[in-house]
C-alpha positions in Angstrom: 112.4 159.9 144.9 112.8 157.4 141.9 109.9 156.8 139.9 110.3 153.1 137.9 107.7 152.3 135.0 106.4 148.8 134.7 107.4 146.6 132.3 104.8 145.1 130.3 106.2 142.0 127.9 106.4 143.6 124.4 105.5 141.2 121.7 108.1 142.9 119.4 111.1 141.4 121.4 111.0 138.8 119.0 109.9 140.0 116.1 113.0 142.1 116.3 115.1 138.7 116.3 113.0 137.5 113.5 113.7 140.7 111.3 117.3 140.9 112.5 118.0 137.1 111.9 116.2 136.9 108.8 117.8 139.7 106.9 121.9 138.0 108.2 120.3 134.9 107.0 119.1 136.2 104.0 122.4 138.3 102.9 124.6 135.8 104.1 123.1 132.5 102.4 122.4 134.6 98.9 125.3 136.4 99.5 127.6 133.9 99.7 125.8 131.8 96.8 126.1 134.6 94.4 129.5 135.8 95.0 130.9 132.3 95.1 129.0 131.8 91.9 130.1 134.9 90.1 133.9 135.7 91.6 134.7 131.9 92.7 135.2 133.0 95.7 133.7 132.7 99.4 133.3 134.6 102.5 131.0 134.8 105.0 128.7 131.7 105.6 129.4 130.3 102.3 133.4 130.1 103.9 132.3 128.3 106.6 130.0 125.9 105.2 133.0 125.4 102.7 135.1 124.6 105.2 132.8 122.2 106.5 133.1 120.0 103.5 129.1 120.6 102.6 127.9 120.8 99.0 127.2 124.6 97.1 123.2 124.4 97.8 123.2 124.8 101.7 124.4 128.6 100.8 120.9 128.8 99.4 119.2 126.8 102.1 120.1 129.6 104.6 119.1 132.1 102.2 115.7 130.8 102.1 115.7 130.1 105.6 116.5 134.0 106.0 113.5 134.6 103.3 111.2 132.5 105.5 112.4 134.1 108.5 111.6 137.7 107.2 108.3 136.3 105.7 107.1 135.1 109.2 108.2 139.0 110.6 106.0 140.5 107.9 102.9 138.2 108.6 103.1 138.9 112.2 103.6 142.6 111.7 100.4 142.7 109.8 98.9 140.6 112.5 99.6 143.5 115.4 98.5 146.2 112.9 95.1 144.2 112.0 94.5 143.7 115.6 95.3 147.8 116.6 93.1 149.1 114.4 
C-alpha cells in the first residue's frame, strides 16, 4: 500500500523565483556594468545587450531590476513571518 501526501499550494514557489531571479539579475546587470567599466570588457548580459546595439546604462537597469526583484522577496518574507507569529 502507497501512502501519497496532499499537496497544499506553497506560497514560497514563487518567492523562490523572485530570490533566484533577482540575485542573476542583480550579478549579471552590476556585473556586467562594473567589469565593462573597470577591464573594458563584457560578458554575460552586458555581452548580449552589447551585441544588441543598446547603450552602457541598460547593464544597470537590470541590475536594479535584480535589486527590486530581491527587495520585493524580502518584503514578502517578512510578510509570512509577521503573519506566523
Amino acid at each position: 500500500m502507497t501512502v501519497t501526501r496532499a499537496r497544499r499550494h506553497s506560497p514560497g514557489n514563487g518567492q523562490r523565483t523572485r530570490w533566484l531571479l533577482g540575485v542573476i539579475l542583480f550579478v549579471q546587470g552590476f556585473g556586467s556594468a562594473l567589469t565593462e567599466a573597470l577591464w573594458s570588457t563584457s560578458f554575460g548580459v552586458a555581452g548580449l545587450l552589447r551585441g544588441a546595439g543598446l547603450p552602457r546604462w541598460t547593464d544597470l537597469a537590470v541590475g536594479a531590476l535584480g535589486a527590486v526583484l530581491l527587495a520585493w522577496a524580502q518584503a514578502v518574507r517578512g510578510a509570512e513571518r509577521r503573519a506566523r507569529a
